[in-house]
N, C-alpha and C positions, 0 to 999 in steps of 0.2 A: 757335910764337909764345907759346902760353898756357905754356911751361916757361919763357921767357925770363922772362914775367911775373911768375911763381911764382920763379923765382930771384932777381929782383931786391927780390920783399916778403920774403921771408924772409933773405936774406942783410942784415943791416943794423948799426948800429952800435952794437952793446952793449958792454958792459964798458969803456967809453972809445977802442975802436977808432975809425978811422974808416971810413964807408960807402963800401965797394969797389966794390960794382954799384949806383950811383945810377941812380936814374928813368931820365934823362937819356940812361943811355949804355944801358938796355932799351930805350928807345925809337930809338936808332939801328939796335942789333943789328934789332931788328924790321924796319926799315928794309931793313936791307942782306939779310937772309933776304927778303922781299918778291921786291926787286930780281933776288937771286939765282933766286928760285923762276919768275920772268916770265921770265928769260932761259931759264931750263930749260928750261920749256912752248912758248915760240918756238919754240925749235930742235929739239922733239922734235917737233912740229906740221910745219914747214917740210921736218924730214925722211921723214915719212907720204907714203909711193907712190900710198896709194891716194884718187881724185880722185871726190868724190861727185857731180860730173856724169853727169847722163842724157845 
């Protein structure tokens, strides 16, 4: 998440370009990595045999 963030300040609009990685669209990718990363841990959890009941 903190290279998404670092890509989006640094990539910006100089030279009369326009700004490709806006805020806007860092803060979705963060989003959708979150997202992506909960679903990982779910399913890596849900698939763990071993059951810490005594």
């Amino acid at each position: 998440m903190i290279a998404v963030l670092i890509a989006s300040m640094v990539v910006g609009s100089e030279d009369g370009h326009r700004d490709y990685f806006r805020a806007d669209m860092a803060w979705l990718y963060i989003v959708i990595l979150t997202f992506g990363y909960m679903i990982s841990r779910g399913l890596a959890k849900s698939g763990s045999r071993d059951h810490y009941d005594s």
